[in-house]
C-alpha positions as CSV (number, residue, x, y, z in Angstrom):
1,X,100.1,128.8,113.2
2,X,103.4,129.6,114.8
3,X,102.4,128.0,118.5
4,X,101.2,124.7,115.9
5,X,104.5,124.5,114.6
6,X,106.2,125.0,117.8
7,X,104.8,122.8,119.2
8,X,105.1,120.4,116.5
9,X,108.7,121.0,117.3
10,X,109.1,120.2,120.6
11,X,107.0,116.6,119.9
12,X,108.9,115.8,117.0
13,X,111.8,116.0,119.5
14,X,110.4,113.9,122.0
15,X,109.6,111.5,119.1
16,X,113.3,111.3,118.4
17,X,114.5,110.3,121.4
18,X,112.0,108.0,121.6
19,X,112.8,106.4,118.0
20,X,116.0,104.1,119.3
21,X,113.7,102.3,121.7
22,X,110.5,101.9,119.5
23,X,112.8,100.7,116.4
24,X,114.0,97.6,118.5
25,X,110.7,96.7,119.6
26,X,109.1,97.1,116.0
27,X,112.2,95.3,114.9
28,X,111.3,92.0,117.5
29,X,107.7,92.3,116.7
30,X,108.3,91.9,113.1
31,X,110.9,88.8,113.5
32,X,108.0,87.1,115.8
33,X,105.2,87.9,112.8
34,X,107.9,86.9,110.2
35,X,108.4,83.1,112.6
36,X,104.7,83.3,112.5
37,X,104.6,83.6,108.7
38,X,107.0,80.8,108.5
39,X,105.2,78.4,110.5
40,X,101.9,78.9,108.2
41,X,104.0,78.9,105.3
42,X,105.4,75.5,106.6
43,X,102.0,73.8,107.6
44,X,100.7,74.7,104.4
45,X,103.1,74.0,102.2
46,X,101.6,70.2,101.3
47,X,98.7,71.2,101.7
48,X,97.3,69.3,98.4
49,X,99.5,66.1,98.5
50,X,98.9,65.6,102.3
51,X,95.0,66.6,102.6
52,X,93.5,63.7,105.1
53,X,91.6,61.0,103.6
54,X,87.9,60.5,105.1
55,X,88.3,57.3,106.9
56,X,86.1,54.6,106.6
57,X,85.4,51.2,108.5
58,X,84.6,48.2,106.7
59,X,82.6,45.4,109.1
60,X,82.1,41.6,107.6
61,X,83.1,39.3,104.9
62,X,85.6,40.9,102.8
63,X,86.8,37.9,101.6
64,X,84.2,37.5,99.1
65,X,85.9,38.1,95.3
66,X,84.1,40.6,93.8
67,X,83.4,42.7,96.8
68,X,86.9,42.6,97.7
69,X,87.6,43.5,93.9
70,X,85.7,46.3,93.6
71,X,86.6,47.7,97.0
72,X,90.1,47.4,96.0
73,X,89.1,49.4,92.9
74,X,87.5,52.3,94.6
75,X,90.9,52.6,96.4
76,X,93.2,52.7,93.6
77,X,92.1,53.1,90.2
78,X,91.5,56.8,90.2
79,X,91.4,60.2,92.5
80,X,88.8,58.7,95.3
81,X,92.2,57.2,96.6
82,X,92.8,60.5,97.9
83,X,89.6,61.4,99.3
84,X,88.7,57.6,101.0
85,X,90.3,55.2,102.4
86,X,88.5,51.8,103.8
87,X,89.7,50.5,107.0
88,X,88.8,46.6,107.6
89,X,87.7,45.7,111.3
90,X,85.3,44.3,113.4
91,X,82.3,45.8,114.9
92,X,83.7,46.2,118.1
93,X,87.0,47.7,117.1
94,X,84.9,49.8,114.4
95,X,82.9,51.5,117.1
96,X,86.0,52.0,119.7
97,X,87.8,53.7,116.5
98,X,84.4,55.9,116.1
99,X,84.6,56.9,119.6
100,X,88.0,58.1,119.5
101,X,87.9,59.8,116.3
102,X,90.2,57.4,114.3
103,X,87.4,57.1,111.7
104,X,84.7,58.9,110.3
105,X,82.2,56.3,110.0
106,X,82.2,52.3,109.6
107,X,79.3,50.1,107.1
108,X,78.2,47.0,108.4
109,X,78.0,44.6,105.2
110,X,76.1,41.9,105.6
111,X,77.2,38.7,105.4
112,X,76.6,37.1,101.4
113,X,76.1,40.6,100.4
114,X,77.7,40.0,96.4
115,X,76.1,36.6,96.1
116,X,72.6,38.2,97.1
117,X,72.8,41.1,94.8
118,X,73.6,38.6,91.9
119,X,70.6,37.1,92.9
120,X,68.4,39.9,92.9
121,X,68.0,40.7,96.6
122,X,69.0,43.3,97.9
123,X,70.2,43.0,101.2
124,X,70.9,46.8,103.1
125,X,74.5,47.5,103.9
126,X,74.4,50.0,107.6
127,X,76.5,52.8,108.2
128,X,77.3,54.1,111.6
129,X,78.9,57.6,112.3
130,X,79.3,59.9,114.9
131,X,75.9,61.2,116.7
132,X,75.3,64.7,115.6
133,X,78.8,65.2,113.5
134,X,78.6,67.8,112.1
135,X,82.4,68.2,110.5
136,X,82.9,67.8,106.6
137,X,83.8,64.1,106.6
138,X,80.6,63.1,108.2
139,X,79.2,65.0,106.0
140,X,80.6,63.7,102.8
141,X,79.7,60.4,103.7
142,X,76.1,60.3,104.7
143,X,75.7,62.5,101.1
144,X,78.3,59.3,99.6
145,X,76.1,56.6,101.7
146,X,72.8,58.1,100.1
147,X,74.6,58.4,96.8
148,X,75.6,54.6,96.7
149,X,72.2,53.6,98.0
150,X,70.5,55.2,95.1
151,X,73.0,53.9,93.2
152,X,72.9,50.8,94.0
153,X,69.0,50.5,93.8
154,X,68.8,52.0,90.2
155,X,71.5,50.0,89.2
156,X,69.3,46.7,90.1
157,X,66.2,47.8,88.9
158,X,67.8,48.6,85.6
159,X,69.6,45.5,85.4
160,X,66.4,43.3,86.0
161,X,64.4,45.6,83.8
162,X,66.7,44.9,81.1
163,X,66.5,41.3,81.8
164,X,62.9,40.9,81.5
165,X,62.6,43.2,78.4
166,X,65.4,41.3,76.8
167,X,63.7,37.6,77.5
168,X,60.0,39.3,76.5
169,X,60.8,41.4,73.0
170,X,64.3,39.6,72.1
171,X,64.4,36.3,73.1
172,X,67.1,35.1,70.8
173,X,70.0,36.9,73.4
174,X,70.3,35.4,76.5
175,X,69.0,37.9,78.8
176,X,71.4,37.2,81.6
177,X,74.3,38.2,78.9
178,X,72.7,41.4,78.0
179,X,72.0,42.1,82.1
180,X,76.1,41.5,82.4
181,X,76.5,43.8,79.7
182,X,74.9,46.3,81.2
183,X,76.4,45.8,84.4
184,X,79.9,46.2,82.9
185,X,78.8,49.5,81.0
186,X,77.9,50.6,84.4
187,X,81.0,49.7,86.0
188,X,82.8,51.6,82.8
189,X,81.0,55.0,83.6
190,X,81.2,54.4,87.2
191,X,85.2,54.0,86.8
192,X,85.8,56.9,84.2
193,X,83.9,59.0,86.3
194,X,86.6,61.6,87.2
195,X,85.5,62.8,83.1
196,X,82.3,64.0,85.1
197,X,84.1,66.5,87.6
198,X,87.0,69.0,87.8
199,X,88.8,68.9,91.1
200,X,89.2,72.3,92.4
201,X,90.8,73.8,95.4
202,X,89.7,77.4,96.9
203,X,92.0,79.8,98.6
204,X,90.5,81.2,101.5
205,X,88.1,84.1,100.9
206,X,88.0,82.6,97.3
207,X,90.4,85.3,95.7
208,X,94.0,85.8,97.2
209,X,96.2,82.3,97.7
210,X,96.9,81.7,101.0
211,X,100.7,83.1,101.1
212,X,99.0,86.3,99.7
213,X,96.2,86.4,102.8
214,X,98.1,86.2,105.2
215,X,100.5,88.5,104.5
216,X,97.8,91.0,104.6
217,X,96.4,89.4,107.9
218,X,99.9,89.4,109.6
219,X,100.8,93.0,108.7
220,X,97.3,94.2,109.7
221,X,98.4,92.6,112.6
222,X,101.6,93.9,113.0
223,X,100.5,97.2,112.9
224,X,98.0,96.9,115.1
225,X,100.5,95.4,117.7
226,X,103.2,98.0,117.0
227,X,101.5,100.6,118.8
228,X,102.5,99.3,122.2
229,X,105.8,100.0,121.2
230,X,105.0,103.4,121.1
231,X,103.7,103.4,124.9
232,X,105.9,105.9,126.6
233,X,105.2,108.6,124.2
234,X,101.7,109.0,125.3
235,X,102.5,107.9,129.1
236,X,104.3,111.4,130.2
237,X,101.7,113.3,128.5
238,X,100.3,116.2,130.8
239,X,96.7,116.8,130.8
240,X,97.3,120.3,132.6
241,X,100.0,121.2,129.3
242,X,97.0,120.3,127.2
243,X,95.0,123.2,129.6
244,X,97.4,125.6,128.9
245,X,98.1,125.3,125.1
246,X,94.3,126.0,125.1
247,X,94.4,128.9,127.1
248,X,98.0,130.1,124.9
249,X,95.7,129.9,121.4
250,X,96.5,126.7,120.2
251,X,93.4,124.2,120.5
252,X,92.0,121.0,121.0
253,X,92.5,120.4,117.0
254,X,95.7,121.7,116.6
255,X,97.1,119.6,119.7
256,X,95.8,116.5,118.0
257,X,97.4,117.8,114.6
258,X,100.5,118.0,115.9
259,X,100.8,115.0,118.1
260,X,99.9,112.9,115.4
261,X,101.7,114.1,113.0
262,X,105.0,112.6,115.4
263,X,103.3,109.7,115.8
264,X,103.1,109.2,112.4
265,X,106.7,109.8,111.7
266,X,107.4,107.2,114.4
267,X,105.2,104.9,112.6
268,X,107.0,105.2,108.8
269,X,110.7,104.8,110.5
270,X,109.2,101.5,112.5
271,X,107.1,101.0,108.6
272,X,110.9,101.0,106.6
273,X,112.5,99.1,109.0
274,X,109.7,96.2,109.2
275,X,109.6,96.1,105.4
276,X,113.1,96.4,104.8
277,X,113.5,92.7,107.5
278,X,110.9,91.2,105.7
279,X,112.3,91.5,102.6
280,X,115.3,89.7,103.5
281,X,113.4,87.6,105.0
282,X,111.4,86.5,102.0
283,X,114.4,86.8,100.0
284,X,116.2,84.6,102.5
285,X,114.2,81.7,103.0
286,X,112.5,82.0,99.1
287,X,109.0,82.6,100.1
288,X,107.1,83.7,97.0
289,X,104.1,85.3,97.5
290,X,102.3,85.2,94.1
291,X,100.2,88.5,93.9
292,X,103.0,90.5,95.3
293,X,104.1,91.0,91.2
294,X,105.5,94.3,91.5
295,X,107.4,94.0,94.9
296,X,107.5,94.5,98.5
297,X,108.1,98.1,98.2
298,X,104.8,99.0,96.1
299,X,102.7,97.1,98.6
300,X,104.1,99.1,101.5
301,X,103.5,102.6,100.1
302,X,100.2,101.0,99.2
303,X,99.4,100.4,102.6
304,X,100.3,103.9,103.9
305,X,96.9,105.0,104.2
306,X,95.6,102.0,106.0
307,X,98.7,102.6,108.4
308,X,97.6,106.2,109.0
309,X,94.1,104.8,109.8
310,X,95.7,102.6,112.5
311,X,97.6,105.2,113.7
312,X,94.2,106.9,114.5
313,X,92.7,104.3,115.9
314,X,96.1,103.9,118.2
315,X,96.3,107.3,119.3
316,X,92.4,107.5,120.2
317,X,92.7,104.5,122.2
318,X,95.5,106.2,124.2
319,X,93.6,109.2,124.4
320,X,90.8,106.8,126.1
321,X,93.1,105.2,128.5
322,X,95.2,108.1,130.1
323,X,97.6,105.5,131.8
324,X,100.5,103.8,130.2
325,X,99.5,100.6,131.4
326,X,95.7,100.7,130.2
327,X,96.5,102.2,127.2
328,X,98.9,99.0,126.7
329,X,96.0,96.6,127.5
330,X,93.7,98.5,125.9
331,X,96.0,98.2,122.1
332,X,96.5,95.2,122.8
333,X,92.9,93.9,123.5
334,X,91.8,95.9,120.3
335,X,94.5,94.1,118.1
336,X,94.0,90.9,119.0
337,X,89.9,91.5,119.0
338,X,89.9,92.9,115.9
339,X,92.6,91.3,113.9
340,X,90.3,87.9,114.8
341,X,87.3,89.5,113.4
342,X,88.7,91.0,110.7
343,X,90.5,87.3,109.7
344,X,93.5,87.9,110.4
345,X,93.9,84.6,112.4
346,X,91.0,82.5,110.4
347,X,89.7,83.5,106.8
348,X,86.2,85.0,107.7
349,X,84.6,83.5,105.5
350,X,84.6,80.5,108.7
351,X,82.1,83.1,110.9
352,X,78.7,83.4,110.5
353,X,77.3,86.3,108.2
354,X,76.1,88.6,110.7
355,X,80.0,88.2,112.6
356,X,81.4,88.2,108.9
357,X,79.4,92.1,108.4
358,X,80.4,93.1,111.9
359,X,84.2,92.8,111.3
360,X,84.3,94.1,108.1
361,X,82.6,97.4,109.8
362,X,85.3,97.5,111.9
363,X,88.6,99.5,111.1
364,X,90.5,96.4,110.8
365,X,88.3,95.3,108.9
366,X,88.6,98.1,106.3
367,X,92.0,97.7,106.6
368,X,92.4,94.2,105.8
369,X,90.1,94.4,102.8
370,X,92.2,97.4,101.5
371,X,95.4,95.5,101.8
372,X,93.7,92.5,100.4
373,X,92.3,95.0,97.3
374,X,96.0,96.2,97.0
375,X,97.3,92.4,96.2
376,X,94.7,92.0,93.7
377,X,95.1,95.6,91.9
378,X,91.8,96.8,93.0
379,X,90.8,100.4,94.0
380,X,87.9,99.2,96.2
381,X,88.4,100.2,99.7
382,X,90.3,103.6,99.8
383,X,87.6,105.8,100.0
384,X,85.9,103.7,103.5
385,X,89.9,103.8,105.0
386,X,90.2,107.5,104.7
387,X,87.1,108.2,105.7
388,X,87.9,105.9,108.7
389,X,90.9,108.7,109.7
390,X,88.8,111.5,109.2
391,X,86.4,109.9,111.6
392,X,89.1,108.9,114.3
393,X,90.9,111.8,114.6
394,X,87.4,114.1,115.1
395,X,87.0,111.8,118.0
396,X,90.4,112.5,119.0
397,X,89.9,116.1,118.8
398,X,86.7,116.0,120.5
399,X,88.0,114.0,123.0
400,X,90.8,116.0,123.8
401,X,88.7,119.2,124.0
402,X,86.3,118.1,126.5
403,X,89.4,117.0,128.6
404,X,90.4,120.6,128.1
405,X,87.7,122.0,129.3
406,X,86.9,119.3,132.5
């Protein structure tokens, strides 16, 4: 016990003088990842006023009245406004437009299109979109072309049914009254139809909003970053001193122990001072983060234990590289690795399943769904981040002891 704490000591030391150098590092790293949570909060922050319309080309005869009518009421009348909007052009400029992504899709309408379907015939309408697209507004519309199709098809038949049922069982009403009637108790529905949906919007990973996610994707991020700042405490580490502490008594364990133990103190000093900036930070430019109810400083302590799993994870992977500059690459490869599967840059719930269970093995990914359990009150997740430590600093130890003994 008395070599532990000596040596304890003597790293502690070496931690201190190190601590000027690592606190303006952590202190630039945490000003980038608070511009960084700026700029998301700024893209994001019309999110629902400014969403982009699907865009849709109209080809032929818009003149006609009641095409143009109800095209004009589509538009306008109720929230489709903000989900469509109809582009008029001809077939030539439609299909440059295609091409170079300015719309979604364009329907050909053939020419006499109204007049026809007063008439009974039904004359096809074509829609053109992208070969193979695949993204959400071609999507939407091919489901909203097969929609209006249908639609369009019942309506008719329903109409003409009425007709000849009128004319056959009640022939003192005109039966072409009673087939406008229906027509315009279609129309009715069709036009109150926002009474038939509710319009909702879902954060990402369906439970934290998205100020909330990425704070717990940025300061997973940040502390898996921060470790490079801690670089030259691991670079003028001896193998030969780790030889001789074994030979003196104190082993492979206890060298881990105490190493880690001023690693860790490192870690809450850089910790304080990257919460204490982005406080003012959030108080400065009025960023409110609405699960973070009980303040900064209770989700910081909360995330001491997924810190110390990091930590782990950090001084293993310098314990794997032996150099100062490997061990730099080798943090910084992990982070950035990681922190992507573990959403820190994306929500995961973008990656297929089997890369969505993959990077919620991970450490980060333990780590970010702790943080994201600590937002939402929820115990879930503790128990998988501590076992993650125990787990790391074994290897650690191991690792250490068969260097010890090569």
């Amino acid at each position: 016990m008395k070599r532990f704490l000596t040596y304890v000591r003597l790293q502690l030391r070496r931690a201190a003088r190190l601590l000027p150098r690592m606190l303006a590092v952590t202190l630039l790293l945490a000003v980038l990842t608070a511009l960084s949570a700026l700029l998301i909060a700024g893209l994001h922050a019309g999110d629902k006023a400014a969403a982009e319309p699907v865009r849709i080309g109209l080809v032929g005869d818009l003149e006609e009245n009641m095409l143009a009518e109800g095209l004009q009421m589509l538009e306008s009348m109720d929230s489709s406004r903000f989900s469509i909007r109809f582009e008029p052009m001809d077939e030539t400029e439609a299909a440059a437009a295609l091409r170079r992504g300015r719309i979604d899709g364009y329907a050909v309408i053939p020419a006499g299109f109204a007049e026809a379907m007063m008439r009974g015939e039904h004359r096809p309408i074509r829609y053109v979109s992208a070969s193979g697209g695949a993204d959400l507004g071609a999507q939407l519309m091919r489901e909203l072309a097969e929609t209006i199709s249908r639609l369009v098809l019942e309506t008719e038949n329903a109409v003409y049914g009425a007709q000849d049922y009128v004319a056959e069982k009640i022939p003192e009403i005109n039966p072409y009254w009673a087939g406008d009637m229906l027509v315009f108790r279609y129309a009715l529905r069709l036009m109150d139809r926002e009474r038939l949906y509710d319009l909702e919007t879902a954060d990402p990973d369906g439970a934290l909003s998205l100020p909330g996610y990425y704070l717990c994707g940025l300061s997973l991020l940040f502390l898996m970053l921060w470790a490079i700042s801690c670089a030259p405490l691991f670079s003028g580490r001896s193998r030969e001193l780790g030889r001789l502490l074994q030979a003196d008594g104190l082993g492979a364990a206890g060298q881990v122990l105490a190493e880690f133990l001023s690693y860790v103190l490192l870690m809450l000093c850089g910790l304080l001072a990257a919460g204490i900036l982005a406080g003012l930070l959030l108080g400065r430019f009025g960023l409110r983060i609405p699960e973070l109810e009980v303040g900064l400083p209770h989700f910081v302590l909360g995330a001491l234990p997924t810190a110390l799993m990091l930590c782990a994870l950090q001084f293993l992977l310098f314990e794997l590289a032996g150099g100062t500059v490997g061990g730099v690459l080798l943090q910084f490869l992990s982070a950035v690795l990681q922190g992507y599967l573990a959403g820190c840059f994306y929500p995961t719930s973008m990656f297929p399943e089997g890369l969505r269970r993959f990077g919620a093995a991970l450490p980060a990914g333990a780590g970010m769904a702790r943080l994201q359990a600590l937002l939402l009150h929820d115990p879930a997740g503790i128990g998988v981040v501590w076992l993650w430590l125990a787990l790391l600093l074994t290897a650690a130890a191991l690792l250490r002891r068969r260097q010890n003994r090569s």
